[in-house]
MIGUTI-737528 format. One record per residue (C-alpha): residue in three letters; x, y, z. Coordinates in steps of 0.02 Angstrom, whole numbers, plus 50000, padded with zeros to 5 digits. Layout:
N
PT  torvex     px     py     pz
PT     ALA      X      Y      Z
...
//
This chain:
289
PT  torvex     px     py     pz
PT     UNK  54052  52642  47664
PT     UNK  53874  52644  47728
PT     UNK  53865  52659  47917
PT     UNK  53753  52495  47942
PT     UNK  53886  52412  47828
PT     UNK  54020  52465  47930
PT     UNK  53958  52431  48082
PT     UNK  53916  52237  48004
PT     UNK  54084  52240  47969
PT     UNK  54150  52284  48122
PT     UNK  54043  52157  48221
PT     UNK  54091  52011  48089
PT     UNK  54283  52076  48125
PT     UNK  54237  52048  48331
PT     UNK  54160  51880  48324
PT     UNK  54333  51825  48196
PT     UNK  54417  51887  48335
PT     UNK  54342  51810  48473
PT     UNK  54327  51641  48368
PT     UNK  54530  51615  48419
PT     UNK  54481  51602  48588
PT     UNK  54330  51491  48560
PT     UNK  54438  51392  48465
PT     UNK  54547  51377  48640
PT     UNK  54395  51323  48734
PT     UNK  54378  51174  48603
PT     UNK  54546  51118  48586
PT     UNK  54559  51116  48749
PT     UNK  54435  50974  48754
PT     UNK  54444  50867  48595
PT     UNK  54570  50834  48465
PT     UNK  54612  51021  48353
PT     UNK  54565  50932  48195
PT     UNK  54424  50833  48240
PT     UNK  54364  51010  48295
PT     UNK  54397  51088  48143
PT     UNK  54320  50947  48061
PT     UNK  54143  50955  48157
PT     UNK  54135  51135  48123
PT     UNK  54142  51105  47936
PT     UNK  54023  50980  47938
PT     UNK  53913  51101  48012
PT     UNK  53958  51251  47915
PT     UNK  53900  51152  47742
PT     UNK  53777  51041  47791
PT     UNK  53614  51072  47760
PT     UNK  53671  51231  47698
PT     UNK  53754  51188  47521
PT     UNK  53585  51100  47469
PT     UNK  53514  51259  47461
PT     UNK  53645  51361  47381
PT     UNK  53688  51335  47169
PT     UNK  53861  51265  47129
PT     UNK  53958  51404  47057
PT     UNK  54016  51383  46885
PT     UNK  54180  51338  46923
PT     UNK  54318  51169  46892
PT     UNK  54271  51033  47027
PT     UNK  54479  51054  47051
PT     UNK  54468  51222  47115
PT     UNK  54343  51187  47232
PT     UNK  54445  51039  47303
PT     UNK  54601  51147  47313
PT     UNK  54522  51292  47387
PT     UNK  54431  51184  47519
PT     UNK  54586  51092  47560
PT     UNK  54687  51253  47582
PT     UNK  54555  51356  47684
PT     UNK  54483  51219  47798
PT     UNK  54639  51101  47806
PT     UNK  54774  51227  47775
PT     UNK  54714  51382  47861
PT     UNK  54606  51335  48009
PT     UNK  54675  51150  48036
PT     UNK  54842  51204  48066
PT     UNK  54768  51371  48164
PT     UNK  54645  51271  48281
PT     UNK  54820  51145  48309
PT     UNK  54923  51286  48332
PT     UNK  54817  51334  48490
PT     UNK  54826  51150  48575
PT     UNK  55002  51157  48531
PT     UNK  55018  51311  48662
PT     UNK  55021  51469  48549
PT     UNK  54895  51579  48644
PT     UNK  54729  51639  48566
PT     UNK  54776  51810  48559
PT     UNK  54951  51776  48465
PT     UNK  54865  51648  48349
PT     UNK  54756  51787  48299
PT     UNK  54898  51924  48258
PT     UNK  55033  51814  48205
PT     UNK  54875  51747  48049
PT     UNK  54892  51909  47983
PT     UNK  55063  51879  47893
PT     UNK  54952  51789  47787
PT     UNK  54958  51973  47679
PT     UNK  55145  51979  47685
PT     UNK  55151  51799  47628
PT     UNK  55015  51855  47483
PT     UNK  55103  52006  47423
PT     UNK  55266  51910  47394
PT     UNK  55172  51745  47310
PT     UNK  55056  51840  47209
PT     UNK  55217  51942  47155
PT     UNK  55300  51799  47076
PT     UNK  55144  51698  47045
PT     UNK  55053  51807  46946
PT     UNK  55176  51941  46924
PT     UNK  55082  52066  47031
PT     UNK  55173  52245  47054
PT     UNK  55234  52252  47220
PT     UNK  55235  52434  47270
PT     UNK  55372  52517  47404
PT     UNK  55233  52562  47531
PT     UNK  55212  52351  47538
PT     UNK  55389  52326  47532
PT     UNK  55408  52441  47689
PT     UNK  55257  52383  47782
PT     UNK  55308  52189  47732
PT     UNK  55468  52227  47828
PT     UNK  55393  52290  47964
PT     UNK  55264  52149  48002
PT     UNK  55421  52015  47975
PT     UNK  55513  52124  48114
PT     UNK  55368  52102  48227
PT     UNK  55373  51903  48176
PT     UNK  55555  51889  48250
PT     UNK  55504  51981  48387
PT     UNK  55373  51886  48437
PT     UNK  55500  51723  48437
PT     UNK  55578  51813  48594
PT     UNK  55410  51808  48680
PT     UNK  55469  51674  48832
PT     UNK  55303  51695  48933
PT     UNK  55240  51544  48847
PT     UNK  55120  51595  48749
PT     UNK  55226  51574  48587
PT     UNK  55286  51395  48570
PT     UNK  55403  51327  48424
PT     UNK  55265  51190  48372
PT     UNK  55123  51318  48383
PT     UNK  55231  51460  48279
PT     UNK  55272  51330  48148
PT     UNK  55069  51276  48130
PT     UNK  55020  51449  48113
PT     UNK  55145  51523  47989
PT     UNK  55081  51362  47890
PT     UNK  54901  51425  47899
PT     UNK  54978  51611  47851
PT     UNK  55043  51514  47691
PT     UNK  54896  51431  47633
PT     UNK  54790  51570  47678
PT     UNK  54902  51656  47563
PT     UNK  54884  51517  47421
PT     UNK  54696  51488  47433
PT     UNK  54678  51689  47384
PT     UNK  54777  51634  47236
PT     UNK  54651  51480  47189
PT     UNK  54511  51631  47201
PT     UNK  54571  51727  47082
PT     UNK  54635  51588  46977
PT     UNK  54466  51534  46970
PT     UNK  54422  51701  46915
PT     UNK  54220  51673  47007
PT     UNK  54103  51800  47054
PT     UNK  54021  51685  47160
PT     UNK  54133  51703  47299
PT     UNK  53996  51627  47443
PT     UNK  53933  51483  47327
PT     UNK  54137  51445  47280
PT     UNK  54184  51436  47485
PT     UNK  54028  51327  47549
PT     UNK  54039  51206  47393
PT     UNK  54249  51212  47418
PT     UNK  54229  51188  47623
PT     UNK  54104  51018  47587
PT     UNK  54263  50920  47512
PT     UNK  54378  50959  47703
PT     UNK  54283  50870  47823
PT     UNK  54296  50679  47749
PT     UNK  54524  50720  47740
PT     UNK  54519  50775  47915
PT     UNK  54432  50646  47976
PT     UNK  54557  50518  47895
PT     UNK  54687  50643  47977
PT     UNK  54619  50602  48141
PT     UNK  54586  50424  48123
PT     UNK  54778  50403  48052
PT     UNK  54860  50490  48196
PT     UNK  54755  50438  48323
PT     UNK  54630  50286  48275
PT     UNK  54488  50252  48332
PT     UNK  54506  50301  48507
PT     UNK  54482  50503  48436
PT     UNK  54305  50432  48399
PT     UNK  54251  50326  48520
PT     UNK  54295  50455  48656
PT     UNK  54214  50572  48569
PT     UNK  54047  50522  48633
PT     UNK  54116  50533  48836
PT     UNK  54207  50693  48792
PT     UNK  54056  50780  48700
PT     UNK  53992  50924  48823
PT     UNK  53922  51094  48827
PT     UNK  54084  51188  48781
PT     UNK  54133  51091  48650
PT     UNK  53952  51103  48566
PT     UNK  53955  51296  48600
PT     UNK  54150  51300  48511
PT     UNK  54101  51186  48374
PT     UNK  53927  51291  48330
PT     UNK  54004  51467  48352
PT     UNK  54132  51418  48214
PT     UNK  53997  51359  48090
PT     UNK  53884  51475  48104
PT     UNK  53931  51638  48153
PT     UNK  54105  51636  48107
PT     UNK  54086  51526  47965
PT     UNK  53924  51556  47863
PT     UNK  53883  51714  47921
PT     UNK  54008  51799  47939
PT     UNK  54084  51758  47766
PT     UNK  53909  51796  47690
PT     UNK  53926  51975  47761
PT     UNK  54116  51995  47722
PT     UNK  54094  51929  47538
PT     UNK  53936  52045  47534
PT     UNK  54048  52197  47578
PT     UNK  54185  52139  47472
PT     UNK  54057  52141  47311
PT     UNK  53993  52323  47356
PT     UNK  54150  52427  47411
PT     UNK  54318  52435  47326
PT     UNK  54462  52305  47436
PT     UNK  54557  52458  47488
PT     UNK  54391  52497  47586
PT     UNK  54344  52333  47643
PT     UNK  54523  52235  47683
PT     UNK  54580  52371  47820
PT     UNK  54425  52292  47925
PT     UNK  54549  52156  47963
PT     UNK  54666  52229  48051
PT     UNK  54542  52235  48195
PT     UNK  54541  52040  48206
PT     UNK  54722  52022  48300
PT     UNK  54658  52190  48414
PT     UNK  54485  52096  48470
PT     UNK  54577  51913  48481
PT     UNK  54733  51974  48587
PT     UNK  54586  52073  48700
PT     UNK  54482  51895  48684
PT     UNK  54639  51818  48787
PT     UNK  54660  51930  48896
PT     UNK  54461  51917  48964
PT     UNK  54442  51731  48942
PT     UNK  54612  51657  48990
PT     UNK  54696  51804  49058
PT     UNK  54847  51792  48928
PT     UNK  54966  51922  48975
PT     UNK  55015  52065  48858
PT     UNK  55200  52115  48910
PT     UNK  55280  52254  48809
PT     UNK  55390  52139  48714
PT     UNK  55221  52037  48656
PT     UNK  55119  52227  48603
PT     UNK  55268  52293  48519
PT     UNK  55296  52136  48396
PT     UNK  55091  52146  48385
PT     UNK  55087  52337  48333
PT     UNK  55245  52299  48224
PT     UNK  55123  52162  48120
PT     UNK  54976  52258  48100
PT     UNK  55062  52418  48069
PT     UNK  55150  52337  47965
PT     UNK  55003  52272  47867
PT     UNK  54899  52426  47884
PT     UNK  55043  52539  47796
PT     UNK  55052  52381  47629
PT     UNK  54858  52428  47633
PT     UNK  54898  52610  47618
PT     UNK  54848  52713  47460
PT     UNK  54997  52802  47404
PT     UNK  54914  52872  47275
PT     UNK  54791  52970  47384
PT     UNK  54938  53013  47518
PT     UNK  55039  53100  47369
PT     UNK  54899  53215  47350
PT     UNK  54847  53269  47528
//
Protein backbone atom coordinates (compact mmCIF):
# COMPACT_ATOMS: atom_id res chain seq x y z
CA UNK A 1 0.00 0.00 0.00
CA UNK A 2 1.06 3.53 -0.89
CA UNK A 3 2.27 5.46 2.17
CA UNK A 4 -0.29 8.51 1.68
CA UNK A 5 -2.92 5.69 1.37
CA UNK A 6 -1.96 4.21 4.43
CA UNK A 7 -1.64 6.92 6.37
CA UNK A 8 -5.53 7.99 4.98
CA UNK A 9 -6.31 4.88 6.21
CA UNK A 10 -5.00 5.04 9.40
CA UNK A 11 -6.51 8.52 10.14
CA UNK A 12 -10.11 7.30 8.74
CA UNK A 13 -9.47 4.14 11.30
CA UNK A 14 -8.83 7.08 14.28
CA UNK A 15 -11.76 9.27 13.67
CA UNK A 16 -14.10 5.50 13.50
CA UNK A 17 -12.58 5.14 16.62
CA UNK A 18 -13.10 8.18 18.26
CA UNK A 19 -16.74 8.40 16.67
CA UNK A 20 -17.79 5.74 19.78
CA UNK A 21 -17.06 8.28 22.09
CA UNK A 22 -18.70 11.13 20.20
CA UNK A 23 -21.45 9.01 19.99
CA UNK A 24 -21.33 9.04 24.11
CA UNK A 25 -21.30 12.78 24.13
CA UNK A 26 -24.70 12.64 22.06
CA UNK A 27 -26.52 10.05 23.70
CA UNK A 28 -25.83 11.48 26.58
CA UNK A 29 -28.01 14.39 25.58
CA UNK A 30 -30.84 13.29 23.25
CA UNK A 31 -32.59 10.14 22.49
CA UNK A 32 -29.74 7.25 20.72
CA UNK A 33 -32.00 6.96 17.76
CA UNK A 34 -33.11 10.30 17.16
CA UNK A 35 -29.23 10.78 17.09
CA UNK A 36 -28.62 8.27 14.75
CA UNK A 37 -31.39 9.55 12.83
CA UNK A 38 -30.07 13.35 12.49
CA UNK A 39 -26.78 12.08 11.48
CA UNK A 40 -28.27 10.28 8.49
CA UNK A 41 -30.16 12.98 7.49
CA UNK A 42 -27.09 14.81 7.30
CA UNK A 43 -24.86 12.23 5.87
CA UNK A 44 -27.34 12.05 2.55
CA UNK A 45 -28.74 15.19 2.26
CA UNK A 46 -27.65 17.37 -0.09
CA UNK A 47 -25.15 14.88 -0.82
CA UNK A 48 -27.14 12.02 -2.79
CA UNK A 49 -28.40 14.78 -5.33
CA UNK A 50 -25.13 14.92 -6.53
CA UNK A 51 -24.10 11.40 -6.65
CA UNK A 52 -25.78 8.74 -9.66
CA UNK A 53 -27.98 5.94 -8.33
CA UNK A 54 -26.06 2.82 -8.75
CA UNK A 55 -27.52 0.29 -10.95
CA UNK A 56 -28.84 -1.75 -8.45
CA UNK A 57 -32.74 -3.32 -7.14
CA UNK A 58 -34.50 -0.42 -5.13
CA UNK A 59 -34.81 -3.69 -2.51
CA UNK A 60 -31.26 -3.87 -1.90
CA UNK A 61 -30.89 -0.46 -1.24
CA UNK A 62 -33.76 -0.55 1.34
CA UNK A 63 -32.27 -3.64 3.00
CA UNK A 64 -28.86 -2.46 3.09
CA UNK A 65 -29.91 0.97 4.52
CA UNK A 66 -32.08 -0.62 7.07
CA UNK A 67 -29.31 -3.01 8.21
CA UNK A 68 -26.35 -0.44 8.28
CA UNK A 69 -28.12 2.68 9.68
CA UNK A 70 -30.93 0.89 11.72
CA UNK A 71 -29.23 -2.34 12.43
CA UNK A 72 -25.64 -1.44 12.91
CA UNK A 73 -25.38 2.07 14.31
CA UNK A 74 -29.05 2.31 15.86
CA UNK A 75 -28.53 -0.44 18.06
CA UNK A 76 -24.60 0.75 18.57
CA UNK A 77 -25.46 4.51 19.39
CA UNK A 78 -28.42 2.67 22.00
CA UNK A 79 -26.02 0.39 23.23
CA UNK A 80 -23.94 3.41 24.62
CA UNK A 81 -27.07 5.17 26.49
CA UNK A 82 -27.84 1.82 27.65
CA UNK A 83 -24.35 1.96 29.72
CA UNK A 84 -21.89 -0.14 27.55
CA UNK A 85 -18.84 2.21 27.57
CA UNK A 86 -17.43 3.79 24.35
CA UNK A 87 -14.41 1.95 24.41
CA UNK A 88 -16.18 -1.64 24.81
CA UNK A 89 -18.83 -0.63 22.17
CA UNK A 90 -16.00 -0.18 19.88
CA UNK A 91 -14.15 -3.70 20.48
CA UNK A 92 -17.04 -5.78 21.26
CA UNK A 93 -18.42 -4.34 17.09
CA UNK A 94 -15.73 -6.24 15.85
CA UNK A 95 -17.40 -9.74 16.25
CA UNK A 96 -19.19 -8.47 13.46
CA UNK A 97 -16.23 -10.71 11.37
CA UNK A 98 -16.83 -13.74 13.49
CA UNK A 99 -20.54 -13.34 12.95
CA UNK A 100 -19.63 -12.89 8.94
CA UNK A 101 -17.39 -15.82 8.61
CA UNK A 102 -20.02 -18.20 10.06
CA UNK A 103 -23.17 -16.53 7.96
CA UNK A 104 -21.40 -16.19 4.84
CA UNK A 105 -20.35 -19.96 5.48
CA UNK A 106 -23.77 -21.25 5.35
CA UNK A 107 -25.23 -18.41 3.32
CA UNK A 108 -23.28 -18.55 0.48
CA UNK A 109 -21.31 -21.56 1.19
CA UNK A 110 -18.06 -19.70 1.71
CA UNK A 111 -14.89 -22.03 2.74
CA UNK A 112 -14.22 -21.42 6.15
CA UNK A 113 -10.52 -22.01 6.64
CA UNK A 114 -8.84 -23.41 10.20
CA UNK A 115 -6.82 -20.14 10.73
CA UNK A 116 -10.73 -18.50 11.03
CA UNK A 117 -11.92 -21.28 12.89
CA UNK A 118 -9.07 -20.72 15.49
CA UNK A 119 -9.12 -16.99 15.53
CA UNK A 120 -13.26 -17.18 15.62
CA UNK A 121 -12.70 -19.06 18.89
CA UNK A 122 -10.55 -16.85 20.22
CA UNK A 123 -12.55 -13.53 19.73
CA UNK A 124 -15.85 -15.58 21.24
CA UNK A 125 -13.47 -16.36 24.34
CA UNK A 126 -12.77 -12.72 24.70
CA UNK A 127 -16.83 -12.15 24.29
CA UNK A 128 -17.46 -14.31 27.52
CA UNK A 129 -14.85 -12.66 29.09
CA UNK A 130 -15.91 -9.46 28.68
CA UNK A 131 -19.50 -10.57 30.37
CA UNK A 132 -17.34 -10.81 33.68
CA UNK A 133 -16.37 -7.19 33.30
CA UNK A 134 -18.42 -5.86 36.73
CA UNK A 135 -16.87 -2.27 36.58
CA UNK A 136 -19.92 -1.21 34.75
CA UNK A 137 -18.93 -0.52 31.72
CA UNK A 138 -20.53 -3.73 30.20
CA UNK A 139 -24.25 -3.81 30.92
CA UNK A 140 -26.71 -6.77 29.89
CA UNK A 141 -29.02 -4.24 27.78
CA UNK A 142 -25.97 -2.56 26.19
CA UNK A 143 -24.19 -6.18 25.34
CA UNK A 144 -27.44 -7.41 23.84
CA UNK A 145 -27.75 -3.94 21.45
CA UNK A 146 -24.36 -4.34 20.30
CA UNK A 147 -24.04 -8.03 19.45
CA UNK A 148 -27.31 -7.02 17.40
CA UNK A 149 -25.37 -4.36 15.47
CA UNK A 150 -22.38 -7.20 15.16
CA UNK A 151 -25.24 -9.28 13.39
CA UNK A 152 -26.50 -6.95 10.99
CA UNK A 153 -23.23 -5.60 10.32
CA UNK A 154 -22.58 -9.07 9.43
CA UNK A 155 -25.83 -9.38 7.15
CA UNK A 156 -25.59 -6.01 5.36
CA UNK A 157 -21.93 -7.38 3.95
CA UNK A 158 -24.08 -10.14 2.66
CA UNK A 159 -26.73 -7.64 0.81
CA UNK A 160 -23.24 -6.13 -0.80
CA UNK A 161 -22.22 -8.86 -2.31
CA UNK A 162 -25.64 -10.13 -3.11
CA UNK A 163 -26.01 -7.12 -4.94
CA UNK A 164 -22.93 -7.93 -6.66
CA UNK A 165 -22.22 -3.54 -7.27
CA UNK A 166 -19.13 -1.91 -8.00
CA UNK A 167 -20.49 1.14 -6.90
CA UNK A 168 -19.92 0.59 -3.39
CA UNK A 169 -20.13 4.70 -2.32
CA UNK A 170 -23.17 5.44 -4.66
CA UNK A 171 -24.93 1.85 -3.17
CA UNK A 172 -24.31 3.19 0.78
CA UNK A 173 -25.45 7.00 0.37
CA UNK A 174 -28.55 5.99 -1.87
CA UNK A 175 -29.15 2.78 0.80
CA UNK A 176 -28.53 5.27 4.06
CA UNK A 177 -31.46 7.96 2.43
CA UNK A 178 -34.29 5.20 3.09
CA UNK A 179 -33.10 4.99 7.45
CA UNK A 180 -33.83 8.25 8.60
CA UNK A 181 -37.87 8.43 7.87
CA UNK A 182 -38.05 4.37 10.12
CA UNK A 183 -36.13 5.86 12.88
CA UNK A 184 -37.94 8.66 13.21
CA UNK A 185 -41.26 6.56 13.46
CA UNK A 186 -39.02 4.52 16.00
CA UNK A 187 -38.75 7.49 18.06
CA UNK A 188 -42.08 8.90 17.76
CA UNK A 189 -43.57 5.19 18.70
CA UNK A 190 -41.56 4.75 21.82
CA UNK A 191 -41.53 8.05 22.92
CA UNK A 192 -44.15 10.52 21.05
CA UNK A 193 -43.96 13.60 20.52
CA UNK A 194 -42.27 14.74 23.55
CA UNK A 195 -38.67 13.23 21.71
CA UNK A 196 -39.50 16.19 19.32
CA UNK A 197 -40.72 18.89 20.95
CA UNK A 198 -37.79 18.77 23.45
CA UNK A 199 -35.67 18.53 20.90
CA UNK A 200 -35.64 22.19 20.24
CA UNK A 201 -34.73 23.01 24.35
CA UNK A 202 -32.26 20.15 24.30
CA UNK A 203 -30.45 21.18 20.95
CA UNK A 204 -26.87 22.59 22.04
CA UNK A 205 -23.36 22.79 21.00
CA UNK A 206 -22.42 19.13 21.81
CA UNK A 207 -25.08 17.60 20.36
CA UNK A 208 -24.55 19.65 16.96
CA UNK A 209 -20.72 18.81 17.19
CA UNK A 210 -21.85 14.70 17.81
CA UNK A 211 -24.46 14.83 15.21
CA UNK A 212 -22.01 16.61 12.38
CA UNK A 213 -18.85 14.54 13.25
CA UNK A 214 -20.95 11.36 12.42
CA UNK A 215 -22.14 12.69 9.00
CA UNK A 216 -19.42 13.98 7.79
CA UNK A 217 -16.27 12.74 8.81
CA UNK A 218 -17.21 9.45 9.92
CA UNK A 219 -19.90 9.00 7.56
CA UNK A 220 -19.19 10.47 4.03
CA UNK A 221 -15.74 10.77 4.26
CA UNK A 222 -14.54 8.41 5.75
CA UNK A 223 -16.44 5.69 3.76
CA UNK A 224 -15.40 7.58 0.53
CA UNK A 225 -11.71 6.95 1.55
CA UNK A 226 -12.28 3.34 2.91
CA UNK A 227 -14.32 2.25 -0.27
CA UNK A 228 -11.51 4.11 -2.28
CA UNK A 229 -8.85 1.84 -0.63
CA UNK A 230 -11.00 -1.11 -0.80
CA UNK A 231 -11.23 -0.63 -4.87
CA UNK A 232 -7.30 -0.22 -5.16
CA UNK A 233 -5.68 -2.83 -2.75
CA UNK A 234 -6.61 -6.48 -2.38
CA UNK A 235 -9.12 -6.98 1.28
CA UNK A 236 -6.35 -8.92 2.89
CA UNK A 237 -4.48 -5.46 2.64
CA UNK A 238 -7.12 -3.16 3.40
CA UNK A 239 -9.51 -5.11 6.21
CA UNK A 240 -6.49 -5.48 8.84
CA UNK A 241 -6.88 -1.44 9.08
CA UNK A 242 -9.76 -2.29 11.31
CA UNK A 243 -8.42 -3.77 13.92
CA UNK A 244 -7.13 -0.34 14.97
CA UNK A 245 -10.79 0.94 15.50
CA UNK A 246 -11.40 -0.98 19.07
CA UNK A 247 -7.39 0.20 19.96
CA UNK A 248 -8.23 4.13 19.21
CA UNK A 249 -12.02 3.81 20.74
CA UNK A 250 -10.98 1.96 24.08
CA UNK A 251 -7.97 4.89 24.18
CA UNK A 252 -11.02 7.49 23.14
CA UNK A 253 -12.62 6.41 26.71
CA UNK A 254 -10.04 6.48 28.53
CA UNK A 255 -9.17 10.48 27.55
CA UNK A 256 -12.75 11.67 27.34
CA UNK A 257 -14.60 9.80 30.11
CA UNK A 258 -11.80 8.24 31.87
CA UNK A 259 -13.25 4.55 31.36
CA UNK A 260 -11.03 2.32 33.19
CA UNK A 261 -9.06 -0.50 31.48
CA UNK A 262 -8.59 -3.29 34.27
CA UNK A 263 -6.76 -6.42 33.16
CA UNK A 264 -9.83 -8.48 33.00
CA UNK A 265 -11.38 -5.68 30.41
CA UNK A 266 -7.62 -5.67 28.04
CA UNK A 267 -7.34 -9.33 28.12
CA UNK A 268 -11.03 -10.09 26.68
CA UNK A 269 -10.08 -6.90 24.26
CA UNK A 270 -6.69 -8.48 22.97
CA UNK A 271 -8.55 -11.91 22.93
CA UNK A 272 -11.18 -10.14 20.14
CA UNK A 273 -8.86 -8.51 18.03
CA UNK A 274 -6.31 -11.17 18.14
CA UNK A 275 -8.69 -13.15 17.51
CA UNK A 276 -9.83 -11.34 14.41
CA UNK A 277 -6.40 -10.38 13.27
CA UNK A 278 -5.24 -14.27 13.14
CA UNK A 279 -9.09 -15.15 10.75
CA UNK A 280 -7.41 -12.22 8.62
CA UNK A 281 -4.16 -14.09 8.46
CA UNK A 282 -2.78 -15.44 5.07
CA UNK A 283 -1.94 -18.96 5.57
CA UNK A 284 -0.90 -19.30 2.39
CA UNK A 285 1.97 -16.77 2.69
CA UNK A 286 2.86 -18.10 6.44
CA UNK A 287 3.39 -21.74 4.87
CA UNK A 288 6.04 -20.33 2.82
CA UNK A 289 8.13 -18.04 5.12
Amino acid sequence: MKKNDLILGILIMVVWGLNFSVIKLGVNEIDPLLLTALRFTLATLPAIFFVKKPDVSWWYLIVYGWLFAIGIWGMATWSIQAGLSAGMASVLLQMNVVFGLFLGCFLLKEPLPLNKVIGSGIALAGLLLSLTVTDGSVTQLGLMLILFAAISWSLASITVKKAGTKQVFAFSLWAMAFAPIPLFLIVYFQSGSDAFVQLSTQFNERIIFSVLFQAYPVTLLGYWIWNRLLVTYPLTTVAPLTLLVPIFGLLGGVLFYQEEVGIIKLVASLCVISGILIGFANVRKLKKI
